[in-house]
N, C-alpha and C positions, 0 to 999 in steps of 0.2 A: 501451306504458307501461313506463319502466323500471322493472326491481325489484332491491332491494339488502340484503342482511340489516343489520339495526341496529346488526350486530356491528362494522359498519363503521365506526361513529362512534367503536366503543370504539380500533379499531384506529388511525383515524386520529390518535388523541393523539399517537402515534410519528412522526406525518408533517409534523407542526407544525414545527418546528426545520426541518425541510428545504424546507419549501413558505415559510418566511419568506429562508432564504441562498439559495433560487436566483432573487431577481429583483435584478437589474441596477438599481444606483441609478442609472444614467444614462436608462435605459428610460422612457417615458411609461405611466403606467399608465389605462387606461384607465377613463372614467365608468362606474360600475355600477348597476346600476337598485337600487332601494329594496327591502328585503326587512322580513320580519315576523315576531317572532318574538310566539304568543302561552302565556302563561302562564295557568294558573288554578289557585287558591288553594282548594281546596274548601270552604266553609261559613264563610267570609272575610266576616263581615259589613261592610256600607257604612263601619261606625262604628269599629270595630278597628283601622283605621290611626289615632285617636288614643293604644289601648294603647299603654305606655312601649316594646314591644318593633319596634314599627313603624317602627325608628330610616330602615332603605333606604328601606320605598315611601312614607314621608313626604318625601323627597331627591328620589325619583323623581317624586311627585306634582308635587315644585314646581316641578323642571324641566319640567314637560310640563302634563299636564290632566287634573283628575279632577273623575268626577261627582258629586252630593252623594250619589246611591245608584246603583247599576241593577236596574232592576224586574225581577224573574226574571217566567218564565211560568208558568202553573197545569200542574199541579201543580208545586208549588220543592222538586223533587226530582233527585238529581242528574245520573241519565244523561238525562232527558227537557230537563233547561235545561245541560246540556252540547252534546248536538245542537242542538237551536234555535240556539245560538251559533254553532255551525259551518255550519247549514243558513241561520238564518234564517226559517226554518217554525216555526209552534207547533206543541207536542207533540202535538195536533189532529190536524195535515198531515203532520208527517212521520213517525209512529205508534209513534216512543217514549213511549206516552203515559204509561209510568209506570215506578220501577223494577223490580218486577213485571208480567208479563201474560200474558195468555190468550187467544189470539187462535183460532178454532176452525177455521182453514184451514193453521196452520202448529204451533202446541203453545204450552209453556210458553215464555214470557223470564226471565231472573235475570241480575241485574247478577253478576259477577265469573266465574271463567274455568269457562266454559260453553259447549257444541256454539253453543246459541242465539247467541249476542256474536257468533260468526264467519260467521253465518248472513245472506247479502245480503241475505235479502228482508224482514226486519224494518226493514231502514232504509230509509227515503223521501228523497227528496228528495236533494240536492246537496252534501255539503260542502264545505267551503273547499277542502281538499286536492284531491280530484277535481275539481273547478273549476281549480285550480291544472294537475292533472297532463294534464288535457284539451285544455288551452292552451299544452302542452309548457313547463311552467315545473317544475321539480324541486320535492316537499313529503316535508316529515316529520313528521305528528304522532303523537307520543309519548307514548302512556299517555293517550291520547284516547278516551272512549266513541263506537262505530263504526270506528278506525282500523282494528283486525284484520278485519274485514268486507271481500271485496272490492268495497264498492258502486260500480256503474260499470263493474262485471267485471273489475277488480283492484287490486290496495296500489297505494300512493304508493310512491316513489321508496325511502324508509325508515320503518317503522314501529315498535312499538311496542305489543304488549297490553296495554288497562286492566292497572294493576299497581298496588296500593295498598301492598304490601311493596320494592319496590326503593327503598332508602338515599337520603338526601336526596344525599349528596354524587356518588353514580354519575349522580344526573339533571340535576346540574351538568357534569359530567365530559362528558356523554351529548351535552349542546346544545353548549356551547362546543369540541365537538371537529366537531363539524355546521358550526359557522357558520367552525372554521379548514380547514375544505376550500378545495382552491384555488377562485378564483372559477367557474372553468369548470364546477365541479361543486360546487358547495353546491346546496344547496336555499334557493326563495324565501322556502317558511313552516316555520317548525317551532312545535312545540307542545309543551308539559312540562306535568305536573299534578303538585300536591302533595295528599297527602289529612288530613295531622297536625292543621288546623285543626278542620275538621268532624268527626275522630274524638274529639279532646277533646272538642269543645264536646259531643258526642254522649253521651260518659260522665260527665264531670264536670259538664255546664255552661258557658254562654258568659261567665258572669263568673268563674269557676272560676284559679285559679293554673294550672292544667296548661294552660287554655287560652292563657295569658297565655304560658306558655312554648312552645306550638306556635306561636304567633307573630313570637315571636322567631327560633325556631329556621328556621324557612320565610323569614322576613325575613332572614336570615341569607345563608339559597340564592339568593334574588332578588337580593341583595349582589351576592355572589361573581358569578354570571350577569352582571352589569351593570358590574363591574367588569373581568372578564374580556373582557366585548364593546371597553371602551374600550382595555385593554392590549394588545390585536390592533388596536388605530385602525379598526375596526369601529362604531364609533357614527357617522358620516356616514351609512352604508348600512341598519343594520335600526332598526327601528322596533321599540318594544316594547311590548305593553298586558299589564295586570297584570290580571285578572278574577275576579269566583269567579259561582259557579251561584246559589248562595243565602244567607240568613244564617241563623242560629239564634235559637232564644227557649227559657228555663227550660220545665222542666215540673217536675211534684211528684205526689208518689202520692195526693195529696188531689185531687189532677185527674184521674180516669182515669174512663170512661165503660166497661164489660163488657158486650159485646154480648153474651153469653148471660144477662145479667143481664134481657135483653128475648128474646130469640129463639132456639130452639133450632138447636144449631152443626153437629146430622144436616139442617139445612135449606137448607145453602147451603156453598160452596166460598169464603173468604178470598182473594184471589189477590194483595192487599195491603193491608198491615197498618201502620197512620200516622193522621198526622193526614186526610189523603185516605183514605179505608180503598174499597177495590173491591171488590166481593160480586157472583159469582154465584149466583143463589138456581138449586133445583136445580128440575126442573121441576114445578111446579104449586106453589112456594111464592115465586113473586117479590114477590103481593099479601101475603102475610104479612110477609115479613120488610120489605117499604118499609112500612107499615104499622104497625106494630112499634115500626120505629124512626124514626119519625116523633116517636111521641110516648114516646119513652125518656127522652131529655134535654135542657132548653132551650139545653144547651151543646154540643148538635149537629143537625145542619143534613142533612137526607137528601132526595136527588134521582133521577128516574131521569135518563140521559142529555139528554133532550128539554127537563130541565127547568131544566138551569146555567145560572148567569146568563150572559147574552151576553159582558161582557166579561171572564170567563175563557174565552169563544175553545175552549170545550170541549164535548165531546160528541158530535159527528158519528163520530170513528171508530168501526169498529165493534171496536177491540179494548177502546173504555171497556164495560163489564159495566151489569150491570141496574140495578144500583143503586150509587150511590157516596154516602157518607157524610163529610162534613167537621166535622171538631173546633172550636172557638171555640179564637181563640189561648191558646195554654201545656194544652190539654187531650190527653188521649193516651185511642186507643182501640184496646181488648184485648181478651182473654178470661182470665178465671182462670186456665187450664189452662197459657195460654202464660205468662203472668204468673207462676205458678208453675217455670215448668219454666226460667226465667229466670237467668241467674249472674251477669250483669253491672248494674252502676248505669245508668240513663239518664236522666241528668239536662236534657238537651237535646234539642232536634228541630228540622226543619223538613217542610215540607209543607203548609202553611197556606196561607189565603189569601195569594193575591201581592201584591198592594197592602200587606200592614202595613207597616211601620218593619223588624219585626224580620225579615223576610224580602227585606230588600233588602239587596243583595250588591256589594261593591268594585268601580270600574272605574277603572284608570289607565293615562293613554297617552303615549309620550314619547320624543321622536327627530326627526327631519329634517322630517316630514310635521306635526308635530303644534307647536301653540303651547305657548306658557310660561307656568307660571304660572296657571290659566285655571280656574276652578270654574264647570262648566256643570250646571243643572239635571238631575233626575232622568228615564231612560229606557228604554225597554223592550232587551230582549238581543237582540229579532228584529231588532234595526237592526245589530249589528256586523257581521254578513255581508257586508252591503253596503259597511261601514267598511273591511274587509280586502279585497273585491274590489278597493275603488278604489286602496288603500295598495300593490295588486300589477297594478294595470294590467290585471286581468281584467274580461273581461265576466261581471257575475252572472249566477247561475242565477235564474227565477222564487221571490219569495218573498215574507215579509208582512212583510219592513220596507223603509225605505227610507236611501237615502243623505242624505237634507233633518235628517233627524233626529240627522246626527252633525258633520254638514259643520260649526258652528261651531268644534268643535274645531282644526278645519286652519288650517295656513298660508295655503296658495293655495286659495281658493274654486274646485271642481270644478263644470261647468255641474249646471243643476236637471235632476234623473232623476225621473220620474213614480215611485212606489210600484209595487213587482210584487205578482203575485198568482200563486198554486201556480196 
């Protein structure tokens, strides 16, 4: 598998001007196959592209196909329905099953730049990219949860560390210096994330002005990216879908549920802290504390693993803990001590159930492969995988969506593929 530092893409900006004067107008250039570029908009809910700032992906919706939401997976949290996207596994199968975890064969997980993130064997399962790079097709996703992992036994073609701090405008700079590599050497898929959406809505609020201006502003990026693809006469060839993980909903400090307000915090290890909140009780206090908080408050809902409902598709692994606790929408569960030792506003969350409203997330698709115009019903995220195998001519890897479920979107009807299973 080839490997190439990221640095490449920056370098390549200087190679544009020269890789455009050295082809021969007379020369035939030859058909190139379809490629994909995918974006995601972090905490992008379904309904924010009617915000005033959603001037591009309302442009881009019309030309292409958007759904009226996409259903994230349980937990709608972000690195866990970022892999699903890429794998097509629920957080279940492919064992990110939260952004925290505790897994007692390997140690702690934590989202952001951590031994754990680079660590293959947290991640399960298949993503796009190595699916990609398996089938000797070049990939680069960027600033993807899982990219810096070598799952598969090693990077993509180009990568990228999650990076919530690198400048909207270098991840612009970043792709469209990717997609003007000569054709012999671009990559088929590349991948960018934004994170400005979900961090507003996280402190302010999703109805909040600041949110309103991460919108714009990310709308902005997706612009330029889209405008940049046509200015290189690049729109025949890639395909673009616009996605986010999850959406957001209000919270209020009149909402908060204090787990030590029922159970003592010497009783059990937090290993995350949300609307899904994971608890391991520490030994000989698991009956207490499910117990406990059972009946602490009617505006929260306490399971051992065995006992989630079927269709959140949750539980089996064994990195979910003994007991997980879930909030009623817009509720927040804490402790004093953190609560106090707190600096920041947070006005927003997600992690709730998957099915609400307010937990469904953006999806738009639009390019060569995809129809015009097209509002297709509401659908689960474990189906894009299969969306983006077929958009690049791979064979999937085993997983729990299928292709049946996105195919009206397309142009040309792809034969019927059974659903896979891990």
């Amino acid at each position: 598998m080839r490997r190439h530092s990221v640095f490449l893409a920056l370098v390549a900006l200087l190679l544009i001007p020269a890789a455009c004067t050295t082809r021969h107008a007379a020369a035939p250039v030859p058909e190139q196959p379809q490629s994909l570029l995918l974006i995601s908009i972090d905490g992008f809910r379904w309904d924010y592209i009617n915000r005033p700032g959603a001037v591009n992906l309302r442009a881009l919706a019309a030309r292409g196909v958007r759904a009226e939401r996409m259903v994230p997976s349980f937990p709608s949290l972000t690195f866990p329905n970022h892999y699903t996207i890429a794998t097509g596994l629920y957080p279940d199968h492919h064992g990110i099953v939260s952004n925290a975890i505790l897994d007692p064969a390997i140690g702690k997980f934590g989202i952001g730049d951590n031994p754990a993130v680079r660590e293959a064997r947290w991640w399960g399962g298949e993503p796009i990219w190595v699916t990609a790079e398996h089938q000797h097709e070049r990939a680069a996703p960027m600033s993807w949860p899982g990219s810096e992992a070598p799952i598969g036994g090693a990077h993509a073609s180009w990568w990228r560390k999650y990076d919530v701090n690198q400048p909207r405008a270098d991840k612009v700079r970043e792709v469209l210096a990717l997609l003007a590599l000569p054709p012999d050497s671009t990559p088929r898929l590349v991948t960018e994330y934004f994170p400005d959406v979900d961090h507003e809505g996280h402190f302010f609020g999703p109805e909040s002005a600041e949110a309103d201006a991460a919108i714009a502003h990310v709308d902005s990026a997706v612009g330029a990216i889209v405008d940049g693809i046509a200015k290189m006469g690049l729109a025949s060839r890639w395909n673009i879908i616009v996605l986010a993980d999850h959406g957001m909903t209000p919270l209020s400090a009149a909402r908060t549920i204090y787990l030590d307000d029922h159970v003592s915090l010497d009783s059990m290890d937090v290993v995350e802290f949300g609307p899904t909140t994971s608890i391991a009780p520490k030994a000989g206090h698991e009956a207490y504390i499910y117990d406990r908080l059972r009946r602490a408050s009617p505006h929260l809902t306490v399971y051992h693993p065995s006992e989630i409902p079927a269709r959140f598709h949750y539980g089996t692994n064994r990195r979910i803990p003994a007991v997980v606790a879930l909030a009623e929408e817009g509720w927040n569960i804490t402790t004093h001590p953190r609560e106090q030792a707190s600096t920041n506003p947070h006005l927003g969350n997600h992690g709730f159930d998957n099915q609400l409203l307010s937990m469904g997330a953006l999806f738009i698709a639009s390019g060569p492969a995809f129809k015009s115009g097209v509002v297709v019903p509401p659908f689960q995220n474990i189906h894009v995988y299969d969306l983006m195998a077929h958009l690049l001519s791979l064979r999937p890897a085993p997983n729990d969506g299928s292709l049946d479920s996105t195919r009206v979107m397309l142009r040309v009807q792809p034969k019927t593929r059974a659903a896979s299973s891990p």
